[in-house]
SERO-4910 file (N, C-alpha, C, O; in steps of 0.05 Angstrom, whole numbers):
BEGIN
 pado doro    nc1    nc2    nc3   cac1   cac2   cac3    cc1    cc2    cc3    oc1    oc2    oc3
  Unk    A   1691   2060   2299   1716   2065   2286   1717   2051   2260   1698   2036   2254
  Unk    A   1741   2054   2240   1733   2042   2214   1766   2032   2210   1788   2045   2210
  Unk    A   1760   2007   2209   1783   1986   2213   1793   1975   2184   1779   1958   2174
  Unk    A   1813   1982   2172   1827   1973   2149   1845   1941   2160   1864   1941   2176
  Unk    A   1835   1924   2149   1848   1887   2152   1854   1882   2129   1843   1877   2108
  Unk    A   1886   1883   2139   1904   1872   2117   1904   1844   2124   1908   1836   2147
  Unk    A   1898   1822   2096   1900   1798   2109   1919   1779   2088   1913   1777   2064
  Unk    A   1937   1768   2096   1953   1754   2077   1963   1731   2084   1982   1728   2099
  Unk    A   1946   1710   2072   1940   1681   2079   1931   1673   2050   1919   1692   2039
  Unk    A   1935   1651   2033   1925   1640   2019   1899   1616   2016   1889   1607   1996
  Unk    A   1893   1610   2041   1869   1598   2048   1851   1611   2070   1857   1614   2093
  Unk    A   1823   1618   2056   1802   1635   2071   1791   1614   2098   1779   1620   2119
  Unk    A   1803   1586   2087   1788   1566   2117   1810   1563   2134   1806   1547   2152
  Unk    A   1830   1574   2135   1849   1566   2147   1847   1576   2182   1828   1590   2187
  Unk    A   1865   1570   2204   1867   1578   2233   1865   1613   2217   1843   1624   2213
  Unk    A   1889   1627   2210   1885   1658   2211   1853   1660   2195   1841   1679   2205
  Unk    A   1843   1651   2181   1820   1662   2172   1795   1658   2184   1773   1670   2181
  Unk    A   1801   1641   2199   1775   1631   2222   1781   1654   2247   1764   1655   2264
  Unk    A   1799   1667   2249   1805   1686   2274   1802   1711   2261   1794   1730   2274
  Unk    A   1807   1713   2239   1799   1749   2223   1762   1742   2227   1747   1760   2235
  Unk    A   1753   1719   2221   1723   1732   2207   1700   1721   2239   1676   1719   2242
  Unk    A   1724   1718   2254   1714   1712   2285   1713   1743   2296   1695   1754   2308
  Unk    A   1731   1749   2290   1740   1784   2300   1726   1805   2292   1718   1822   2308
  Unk    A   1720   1806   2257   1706   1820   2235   1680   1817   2247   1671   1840   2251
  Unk    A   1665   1798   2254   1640   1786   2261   1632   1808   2283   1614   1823   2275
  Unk    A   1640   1811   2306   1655   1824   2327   1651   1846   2323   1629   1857   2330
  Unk    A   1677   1865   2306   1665   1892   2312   1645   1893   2296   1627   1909   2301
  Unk    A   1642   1876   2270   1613   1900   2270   1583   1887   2278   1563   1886   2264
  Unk    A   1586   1880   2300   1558   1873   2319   1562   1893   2336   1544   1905   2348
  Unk    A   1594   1900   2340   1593   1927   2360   1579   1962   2347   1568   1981   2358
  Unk    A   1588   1955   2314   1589   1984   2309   1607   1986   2287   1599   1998   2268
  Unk    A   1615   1982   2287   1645   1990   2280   1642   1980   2252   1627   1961   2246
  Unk    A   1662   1997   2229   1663   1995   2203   1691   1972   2190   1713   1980   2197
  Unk    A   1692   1951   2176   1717   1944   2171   1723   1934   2139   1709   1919   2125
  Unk    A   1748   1946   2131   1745   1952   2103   1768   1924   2098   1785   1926   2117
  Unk    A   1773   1904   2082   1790   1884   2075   1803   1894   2054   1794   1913   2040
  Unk    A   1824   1882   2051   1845   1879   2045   1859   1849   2035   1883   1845   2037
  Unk    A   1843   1829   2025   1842   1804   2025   1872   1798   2003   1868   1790   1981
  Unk    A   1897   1801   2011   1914   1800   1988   1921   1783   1974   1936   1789   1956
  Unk    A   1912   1756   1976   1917   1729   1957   1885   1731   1946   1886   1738   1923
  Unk    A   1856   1728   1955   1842   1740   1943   1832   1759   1926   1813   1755   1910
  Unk    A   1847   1782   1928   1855   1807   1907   1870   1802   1886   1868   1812   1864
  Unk    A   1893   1778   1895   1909   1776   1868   1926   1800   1870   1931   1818   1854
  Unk    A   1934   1797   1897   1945   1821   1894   1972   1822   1880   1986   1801   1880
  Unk    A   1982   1843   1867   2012   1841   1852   2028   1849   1869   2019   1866   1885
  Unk    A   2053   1842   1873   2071   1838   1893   2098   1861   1884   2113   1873   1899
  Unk    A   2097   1861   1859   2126   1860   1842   2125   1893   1838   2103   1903   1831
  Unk    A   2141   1906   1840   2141   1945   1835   2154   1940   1810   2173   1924   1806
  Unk    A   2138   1961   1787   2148   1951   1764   2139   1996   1752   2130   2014   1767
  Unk    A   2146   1998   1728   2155   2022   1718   2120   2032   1713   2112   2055   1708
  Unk    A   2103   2005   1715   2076   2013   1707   2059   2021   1736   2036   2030   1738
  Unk    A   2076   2015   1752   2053   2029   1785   2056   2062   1772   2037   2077   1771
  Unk    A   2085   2070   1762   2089   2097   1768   2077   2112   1737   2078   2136   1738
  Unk    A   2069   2103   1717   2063   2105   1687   2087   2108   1678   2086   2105   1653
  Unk    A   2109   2113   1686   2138   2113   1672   2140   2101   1654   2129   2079   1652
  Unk    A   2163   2114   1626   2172   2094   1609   2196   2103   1603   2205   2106   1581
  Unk    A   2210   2108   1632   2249   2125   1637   2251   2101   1618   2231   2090   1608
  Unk    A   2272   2096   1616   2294   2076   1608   2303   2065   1639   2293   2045   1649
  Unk    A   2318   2077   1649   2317   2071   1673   2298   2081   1692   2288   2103   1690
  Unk    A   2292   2059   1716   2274   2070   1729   2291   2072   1758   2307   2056   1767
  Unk    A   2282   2096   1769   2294   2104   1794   2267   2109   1807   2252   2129   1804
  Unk    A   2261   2081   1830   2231   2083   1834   2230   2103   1851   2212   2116   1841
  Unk    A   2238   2119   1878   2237   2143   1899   2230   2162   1875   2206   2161   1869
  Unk    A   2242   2175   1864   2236   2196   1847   2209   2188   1829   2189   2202   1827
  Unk    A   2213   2161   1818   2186   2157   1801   2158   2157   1820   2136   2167   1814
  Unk    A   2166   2143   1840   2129   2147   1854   2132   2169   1861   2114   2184   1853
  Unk    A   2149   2179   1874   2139   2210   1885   2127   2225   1862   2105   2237   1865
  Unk    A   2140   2226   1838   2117   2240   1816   2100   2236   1807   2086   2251   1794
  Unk    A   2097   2211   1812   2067   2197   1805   2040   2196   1828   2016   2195   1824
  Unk    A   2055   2199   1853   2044   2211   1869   2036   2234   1869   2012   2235   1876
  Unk    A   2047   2257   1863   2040   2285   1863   2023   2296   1839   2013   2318   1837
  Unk    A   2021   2277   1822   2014   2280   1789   1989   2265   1795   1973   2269   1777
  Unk    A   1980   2249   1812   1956   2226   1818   1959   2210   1794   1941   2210   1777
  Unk    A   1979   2198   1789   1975   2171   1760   1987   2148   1782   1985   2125   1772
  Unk    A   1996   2147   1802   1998   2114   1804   1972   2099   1799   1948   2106   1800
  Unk    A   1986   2074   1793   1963   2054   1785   1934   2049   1805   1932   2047   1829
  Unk    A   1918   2047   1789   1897   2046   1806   1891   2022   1829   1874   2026   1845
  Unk    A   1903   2002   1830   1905   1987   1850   1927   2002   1880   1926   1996   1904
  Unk    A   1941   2016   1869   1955   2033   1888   1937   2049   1905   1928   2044   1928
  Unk    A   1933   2070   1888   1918   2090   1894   1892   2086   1917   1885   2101   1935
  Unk    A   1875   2052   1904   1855   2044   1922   1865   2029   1952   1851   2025   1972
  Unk    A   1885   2025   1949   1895   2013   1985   1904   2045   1995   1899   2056   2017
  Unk    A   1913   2052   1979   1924   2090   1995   1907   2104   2004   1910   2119   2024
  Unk    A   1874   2099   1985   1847   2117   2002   1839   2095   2029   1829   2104   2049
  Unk    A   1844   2068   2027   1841   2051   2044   1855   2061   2073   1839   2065   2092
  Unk    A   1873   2063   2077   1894   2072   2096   1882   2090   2105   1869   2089   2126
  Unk    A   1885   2120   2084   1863   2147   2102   1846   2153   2112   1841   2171   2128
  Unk    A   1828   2129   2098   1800   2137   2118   1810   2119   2139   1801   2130   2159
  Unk    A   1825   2094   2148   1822   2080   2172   1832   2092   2195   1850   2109   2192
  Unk    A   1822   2085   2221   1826   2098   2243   1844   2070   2257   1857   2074   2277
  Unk    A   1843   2048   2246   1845   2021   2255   1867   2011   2227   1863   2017   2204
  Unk    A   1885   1997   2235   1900   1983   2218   1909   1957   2221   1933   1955   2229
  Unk    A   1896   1934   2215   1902   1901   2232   1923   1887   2212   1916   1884   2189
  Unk    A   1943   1881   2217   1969   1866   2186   1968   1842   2199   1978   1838   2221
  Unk    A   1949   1821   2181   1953   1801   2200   1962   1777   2181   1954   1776   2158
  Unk    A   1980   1756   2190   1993   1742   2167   2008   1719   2185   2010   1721   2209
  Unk    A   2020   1692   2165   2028   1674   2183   2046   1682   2182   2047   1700   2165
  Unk    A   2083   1674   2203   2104   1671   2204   2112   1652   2187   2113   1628   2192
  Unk    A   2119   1664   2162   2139   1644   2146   2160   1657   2146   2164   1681   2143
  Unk    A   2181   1632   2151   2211   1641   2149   2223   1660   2158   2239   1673   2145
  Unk    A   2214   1666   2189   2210   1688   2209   2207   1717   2198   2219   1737   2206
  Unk    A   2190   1714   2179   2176   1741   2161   2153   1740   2157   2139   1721   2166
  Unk    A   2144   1761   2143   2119   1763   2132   2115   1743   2111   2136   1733   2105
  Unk    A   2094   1734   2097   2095   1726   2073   2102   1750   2046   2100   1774   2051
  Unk    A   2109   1739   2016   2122   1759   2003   2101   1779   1994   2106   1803   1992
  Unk    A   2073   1765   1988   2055   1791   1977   2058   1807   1996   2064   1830   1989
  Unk    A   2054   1802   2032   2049   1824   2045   2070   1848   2044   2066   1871   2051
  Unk    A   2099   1837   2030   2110   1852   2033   2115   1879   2005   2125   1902   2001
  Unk    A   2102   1857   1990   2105   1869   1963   2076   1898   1960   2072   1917   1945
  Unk    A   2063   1887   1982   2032   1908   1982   2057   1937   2004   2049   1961   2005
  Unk    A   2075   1931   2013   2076   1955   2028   2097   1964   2014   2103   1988   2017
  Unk    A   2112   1949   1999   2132   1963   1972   2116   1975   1951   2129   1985   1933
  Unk    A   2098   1976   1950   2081   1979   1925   2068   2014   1936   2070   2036   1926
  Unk    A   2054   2004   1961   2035   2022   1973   2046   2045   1988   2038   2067   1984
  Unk    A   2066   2039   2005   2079   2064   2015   2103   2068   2002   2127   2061   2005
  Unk    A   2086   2089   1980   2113   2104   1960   2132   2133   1969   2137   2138   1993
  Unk    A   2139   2143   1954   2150   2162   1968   2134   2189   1959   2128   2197   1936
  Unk    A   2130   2198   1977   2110   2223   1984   2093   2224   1989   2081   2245   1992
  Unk    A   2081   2198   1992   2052   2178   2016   2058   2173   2044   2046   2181   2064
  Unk    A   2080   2159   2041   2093   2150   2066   2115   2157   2087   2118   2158   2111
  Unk    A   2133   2162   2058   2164   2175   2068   2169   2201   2043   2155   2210   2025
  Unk    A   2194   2204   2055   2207   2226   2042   2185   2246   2042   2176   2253   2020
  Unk    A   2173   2258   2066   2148   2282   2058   2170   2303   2073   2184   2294   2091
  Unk    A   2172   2328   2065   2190   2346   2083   2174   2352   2108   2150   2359   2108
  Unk    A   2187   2350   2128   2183   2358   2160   2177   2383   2159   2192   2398   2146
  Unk    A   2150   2396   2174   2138   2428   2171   2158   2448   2181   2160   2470   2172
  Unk    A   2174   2436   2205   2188   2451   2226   2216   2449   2230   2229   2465   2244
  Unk    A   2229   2421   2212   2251   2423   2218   2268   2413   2194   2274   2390   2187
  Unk    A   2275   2435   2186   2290   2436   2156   2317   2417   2143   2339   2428   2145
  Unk    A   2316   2393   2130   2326   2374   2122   2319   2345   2129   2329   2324   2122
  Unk    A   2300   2349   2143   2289   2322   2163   2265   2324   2142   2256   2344   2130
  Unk    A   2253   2288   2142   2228   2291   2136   2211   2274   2154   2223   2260   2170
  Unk    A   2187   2273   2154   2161   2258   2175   2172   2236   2175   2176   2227   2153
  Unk    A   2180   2218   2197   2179   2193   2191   2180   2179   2229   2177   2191   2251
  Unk    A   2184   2157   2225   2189   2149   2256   2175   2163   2279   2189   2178   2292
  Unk    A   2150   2162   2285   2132   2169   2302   2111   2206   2288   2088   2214   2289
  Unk    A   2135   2215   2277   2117   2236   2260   2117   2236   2225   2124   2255   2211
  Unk    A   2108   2208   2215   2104   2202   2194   2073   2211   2185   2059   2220   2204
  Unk    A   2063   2210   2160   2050   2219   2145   2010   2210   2149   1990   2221   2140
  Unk    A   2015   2181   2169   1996   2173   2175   1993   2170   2208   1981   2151   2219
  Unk    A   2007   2194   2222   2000   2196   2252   1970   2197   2252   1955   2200   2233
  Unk    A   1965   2192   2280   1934   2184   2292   1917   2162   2286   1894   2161   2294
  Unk    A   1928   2146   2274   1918   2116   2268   1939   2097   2293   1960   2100   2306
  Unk    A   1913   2073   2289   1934   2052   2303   1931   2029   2291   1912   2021   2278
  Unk    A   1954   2018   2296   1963   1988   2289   1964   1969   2295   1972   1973   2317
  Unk    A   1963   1942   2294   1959   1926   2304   1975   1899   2283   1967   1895   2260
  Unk    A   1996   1883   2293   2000   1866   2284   1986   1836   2289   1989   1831   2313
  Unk    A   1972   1816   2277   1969   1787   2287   1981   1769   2275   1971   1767   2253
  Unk    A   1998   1752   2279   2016   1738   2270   2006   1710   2280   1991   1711   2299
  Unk    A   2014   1684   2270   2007   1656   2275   2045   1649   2267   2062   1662   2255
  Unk    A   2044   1617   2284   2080   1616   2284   2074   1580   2287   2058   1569   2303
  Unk    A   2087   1572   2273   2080   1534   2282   2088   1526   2309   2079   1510   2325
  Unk    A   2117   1549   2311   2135   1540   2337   2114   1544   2361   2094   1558   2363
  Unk    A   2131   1521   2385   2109   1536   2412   2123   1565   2425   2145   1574   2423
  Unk    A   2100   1574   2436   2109   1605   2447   2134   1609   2461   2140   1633   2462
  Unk    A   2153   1593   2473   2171   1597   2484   2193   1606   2472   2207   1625   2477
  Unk    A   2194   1579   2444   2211   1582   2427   2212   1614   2413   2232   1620   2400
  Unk    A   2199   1626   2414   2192   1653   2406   2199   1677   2423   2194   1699   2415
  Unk    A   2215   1669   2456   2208   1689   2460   2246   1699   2473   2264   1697   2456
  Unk    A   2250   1705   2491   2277   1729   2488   2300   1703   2482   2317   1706   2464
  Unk    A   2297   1678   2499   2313   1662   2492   2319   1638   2474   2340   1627   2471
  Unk    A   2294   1631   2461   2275   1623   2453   2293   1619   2421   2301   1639   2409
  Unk    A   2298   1593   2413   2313   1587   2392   2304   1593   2367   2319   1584   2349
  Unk    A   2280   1608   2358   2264   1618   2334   2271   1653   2347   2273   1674   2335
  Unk    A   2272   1650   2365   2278   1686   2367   2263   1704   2368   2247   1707   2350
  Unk    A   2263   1725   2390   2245   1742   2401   2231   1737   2383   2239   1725   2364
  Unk    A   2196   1749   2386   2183   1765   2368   2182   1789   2362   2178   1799   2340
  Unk    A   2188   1802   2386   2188   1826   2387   2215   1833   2370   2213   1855   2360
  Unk    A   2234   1824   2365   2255   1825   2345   2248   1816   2316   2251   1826   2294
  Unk    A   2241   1800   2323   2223   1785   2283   2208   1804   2278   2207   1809   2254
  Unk    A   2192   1818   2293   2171   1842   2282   2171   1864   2273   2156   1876   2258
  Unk    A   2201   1874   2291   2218   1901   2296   2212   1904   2256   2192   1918   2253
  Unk    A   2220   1898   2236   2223   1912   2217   2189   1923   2205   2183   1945   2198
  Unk    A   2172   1900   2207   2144   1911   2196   2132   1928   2219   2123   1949   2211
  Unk    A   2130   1926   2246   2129   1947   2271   2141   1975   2268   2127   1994   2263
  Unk    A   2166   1976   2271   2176   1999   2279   2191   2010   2253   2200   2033   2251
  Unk    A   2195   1983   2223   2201   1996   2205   2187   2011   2180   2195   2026   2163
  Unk    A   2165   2001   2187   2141   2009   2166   2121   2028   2184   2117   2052   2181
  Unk    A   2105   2003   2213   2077   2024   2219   2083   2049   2232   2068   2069   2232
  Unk    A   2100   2048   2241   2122   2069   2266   2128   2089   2244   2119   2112   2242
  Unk    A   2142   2077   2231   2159   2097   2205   2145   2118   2203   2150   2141   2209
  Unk    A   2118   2102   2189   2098   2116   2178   2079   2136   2196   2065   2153   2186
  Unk    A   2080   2131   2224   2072   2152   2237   2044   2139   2257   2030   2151   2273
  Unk    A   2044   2113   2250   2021   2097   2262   2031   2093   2299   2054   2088   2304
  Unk    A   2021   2093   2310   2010   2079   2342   2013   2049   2336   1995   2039   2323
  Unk    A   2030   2036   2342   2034   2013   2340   2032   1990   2373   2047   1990   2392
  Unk    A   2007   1972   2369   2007   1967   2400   2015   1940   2399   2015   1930   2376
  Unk    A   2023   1924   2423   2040   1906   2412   2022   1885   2401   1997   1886   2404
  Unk    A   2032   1869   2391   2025   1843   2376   2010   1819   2389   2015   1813   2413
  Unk    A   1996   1806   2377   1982   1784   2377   1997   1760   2369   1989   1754   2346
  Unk    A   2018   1741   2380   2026   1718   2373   2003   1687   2372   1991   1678   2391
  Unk    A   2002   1680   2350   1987   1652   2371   2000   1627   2359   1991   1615   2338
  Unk    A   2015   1621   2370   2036   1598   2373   2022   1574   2367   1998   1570   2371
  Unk    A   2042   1553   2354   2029   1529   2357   2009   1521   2337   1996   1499   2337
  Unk    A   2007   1541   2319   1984   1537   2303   1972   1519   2288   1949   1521   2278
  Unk    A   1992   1496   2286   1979   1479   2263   1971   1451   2292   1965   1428   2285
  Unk    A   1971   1457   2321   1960   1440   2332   1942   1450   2355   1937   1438   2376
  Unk    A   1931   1477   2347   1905   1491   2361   1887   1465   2369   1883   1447   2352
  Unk    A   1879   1465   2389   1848   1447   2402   1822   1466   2394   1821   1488   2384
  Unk    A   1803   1450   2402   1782   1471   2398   1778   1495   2413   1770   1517   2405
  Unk    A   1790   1483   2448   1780   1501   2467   1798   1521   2468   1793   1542   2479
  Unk    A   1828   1514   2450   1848   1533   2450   1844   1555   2424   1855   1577   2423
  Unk    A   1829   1544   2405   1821   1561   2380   1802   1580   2392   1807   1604   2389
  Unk    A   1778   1573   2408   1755   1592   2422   1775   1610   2438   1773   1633   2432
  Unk    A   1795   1604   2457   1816   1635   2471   1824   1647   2452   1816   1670   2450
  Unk    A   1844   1636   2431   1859   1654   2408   1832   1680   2398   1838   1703   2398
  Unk    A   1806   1672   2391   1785   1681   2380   1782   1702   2400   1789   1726   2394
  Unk    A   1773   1696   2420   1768   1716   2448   1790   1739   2442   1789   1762   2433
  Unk    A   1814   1721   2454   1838   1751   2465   1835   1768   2434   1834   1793   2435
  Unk    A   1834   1759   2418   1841   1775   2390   1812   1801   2384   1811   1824   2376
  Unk    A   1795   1781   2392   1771   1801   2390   1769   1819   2414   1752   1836   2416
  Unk    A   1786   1816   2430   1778   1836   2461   1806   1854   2446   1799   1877   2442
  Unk    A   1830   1849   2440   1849   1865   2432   1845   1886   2418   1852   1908   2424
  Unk    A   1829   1879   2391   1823   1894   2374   1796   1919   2386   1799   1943   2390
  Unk    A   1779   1908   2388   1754   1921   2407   1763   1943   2428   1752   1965   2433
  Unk    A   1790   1930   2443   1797   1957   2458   1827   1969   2447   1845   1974   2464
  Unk    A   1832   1974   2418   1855   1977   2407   1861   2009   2420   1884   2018   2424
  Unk    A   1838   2022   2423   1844   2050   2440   1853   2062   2456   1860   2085   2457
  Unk    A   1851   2039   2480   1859   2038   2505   1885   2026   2512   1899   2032   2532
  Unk    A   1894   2006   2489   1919   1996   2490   1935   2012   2492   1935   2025   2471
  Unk    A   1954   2018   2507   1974   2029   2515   1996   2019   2489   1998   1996   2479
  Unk    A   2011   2049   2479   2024   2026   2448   2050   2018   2449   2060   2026   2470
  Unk    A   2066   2005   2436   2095   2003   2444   2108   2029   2436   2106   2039   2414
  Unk    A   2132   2042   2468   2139   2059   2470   2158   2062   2453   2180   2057   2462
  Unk    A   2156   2069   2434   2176   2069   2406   2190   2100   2410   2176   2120   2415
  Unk    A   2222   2099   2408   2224   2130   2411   2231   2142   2387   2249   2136   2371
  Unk    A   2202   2171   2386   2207   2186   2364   2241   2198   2352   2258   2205   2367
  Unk    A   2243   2200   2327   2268   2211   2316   2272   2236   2327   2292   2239   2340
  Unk    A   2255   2256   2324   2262   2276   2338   2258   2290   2363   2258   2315   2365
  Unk    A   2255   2268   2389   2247   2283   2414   2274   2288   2420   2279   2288   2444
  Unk    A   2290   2291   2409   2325   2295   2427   2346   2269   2434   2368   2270   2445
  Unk    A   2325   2241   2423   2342   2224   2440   2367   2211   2416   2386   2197   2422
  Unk    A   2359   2218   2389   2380   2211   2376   2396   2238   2367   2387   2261   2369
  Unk    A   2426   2229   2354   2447   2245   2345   2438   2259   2319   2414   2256   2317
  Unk    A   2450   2273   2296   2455   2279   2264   2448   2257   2262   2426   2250   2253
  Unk    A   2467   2241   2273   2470   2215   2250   2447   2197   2252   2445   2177   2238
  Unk    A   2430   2203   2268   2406   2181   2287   2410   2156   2288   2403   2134   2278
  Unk    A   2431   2171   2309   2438   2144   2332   2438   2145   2363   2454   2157   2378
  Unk    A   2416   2131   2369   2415   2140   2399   2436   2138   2415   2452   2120   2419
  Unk    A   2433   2169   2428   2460   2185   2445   2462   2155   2470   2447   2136   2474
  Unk    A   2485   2163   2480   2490   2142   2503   2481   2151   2525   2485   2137   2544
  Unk    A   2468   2175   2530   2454   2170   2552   2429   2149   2561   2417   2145   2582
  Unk    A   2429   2139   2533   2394   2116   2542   2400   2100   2533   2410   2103   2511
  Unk    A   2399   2073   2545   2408   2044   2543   2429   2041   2534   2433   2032   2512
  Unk    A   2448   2051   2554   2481   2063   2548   2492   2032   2551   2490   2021   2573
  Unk    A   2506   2016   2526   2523   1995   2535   2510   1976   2513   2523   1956   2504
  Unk    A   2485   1982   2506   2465   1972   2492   2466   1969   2460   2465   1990   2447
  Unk    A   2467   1944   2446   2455   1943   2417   2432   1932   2401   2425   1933   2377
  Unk    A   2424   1920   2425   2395   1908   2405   2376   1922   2407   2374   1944   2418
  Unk    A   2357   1904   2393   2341   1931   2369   2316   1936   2403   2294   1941   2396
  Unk    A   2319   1934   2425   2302   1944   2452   2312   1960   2461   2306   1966   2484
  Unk    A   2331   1975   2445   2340   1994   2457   2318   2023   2446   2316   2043   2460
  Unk    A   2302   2021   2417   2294   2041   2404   2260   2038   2420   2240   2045   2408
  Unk    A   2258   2029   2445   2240   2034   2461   2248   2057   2486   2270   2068   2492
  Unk    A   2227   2057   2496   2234   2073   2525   2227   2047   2543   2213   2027   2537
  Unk    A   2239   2052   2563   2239   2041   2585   2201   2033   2595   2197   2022   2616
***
């Protein structure tokens, strides 16, 4: 398989970078192809500016501007090369520490930058007229995803009751707002808690589970995210009260 690793960390010796090139090591002794994405290494630019799209509007109205720059092939060539990155991968790893129960900002500025409109979103739906691809039939179906995240807090603190707060709620926007959006297989996540007081014998498990995760990312069963259009939401897409009737948090946009 050919594995696109997004990695966004500012130190290559760090715990996340000793578990990417533990993992990387991994598949390809198995086989397997993996293309980086090193975003503090790249230098990567963070900031959407009038020159991704070659624009010189006066105003810039970026939806309209990438989409023509999209369709015209002039976004910037750092765009363009994470966008062939994405297509060929069959594998997609976003792996990054928990700061400030987010991503860090480049990572977020690579997926403002990268999924423009008519790459990612806004593509018209083949079959159903005013709708476009997004939320399980987005533009990059048949790939999968994979989040790995590192968190200082210990795992508890992380989890439904847990005073740092679900993960599975801290993730919900780069999960189900971006890889989902976009049409990706999203399987759940890799937490590894505690990070800045890993042991050795506890750094060798984090290494393990992460490299067996990834290795069998095929088999992983993914999180049951429910598509926009199987019937279960309204016009307005809002899920009908027949399913998780009584319900507002964001576990409700699973299936059971």
């Amino acid at each position: 398989m050919k594995v696109l690793w997004v990695f966004a960390h500012p130190e290559p010796r760090s715990l996340n970078g000793s578990l990417r090139d533990h993992a990387v090591a991994a598949l390809e002794d198995a086989g397997h192809e993996v293309t980086h994405s090193d975003l503090y290494a790249m230098g990567w630019n963070p900031v959407v500016t009038a020159a991704d799209f070659g624009s010189d509007d006066e105003r810039l109205a970026v939806g309209p501007a990438s989409a023509r720059a999209h369709e015209q092939g002039s976004l910037s060539p750092d765009i363009l090369a994470e966008q062939n990155k994405l297509q060929e991968a069959d594998v997609v790893i976003i792996q990054f520490p928990l700061w400030w129960y987010t991503m860090p900002a480049i990572l977020k500025g690579w997926l403002d930058r990268v999924f423009v409109k008519g790459f990612a979103y806004g593509v018209a739906h083949p079959s159903l007229p005013g709708r476009t691809r997004r939320y399980g039939e987005g533009v990059l179906a048949g790939k999968r995803a994979m989040v790995v995240t590192t968190s200082g807090g210990p795992g508890p603190s992380l989890g439904p009751r847990g005073i740092n707060g679900d993960i599975d709620a801290l993730l919900f926007p780069i999960q189900h707002g971006a890889l989902f959006y976009v049409g990706m297989e999203v399987v759940p996540p890799l937490l590894v808690p505690a990070a800045n007081r890993l042991s050795e014998d506890e750094f060798d498990l984090a290494a393990k589970v992460l490299t067996e995760r990834v290795l069998s990312i095929h088999a992983t069963d993914p999180i049951p995210f429910r598509s926009q259009d199987a019937g279960e939401y309204d016009e307005q897409l809002v899920l009908v009260d027949a399913h998780a009737s009584g319900r507002t948090d964001l576990g409700i946009h699973r299936r059971s």
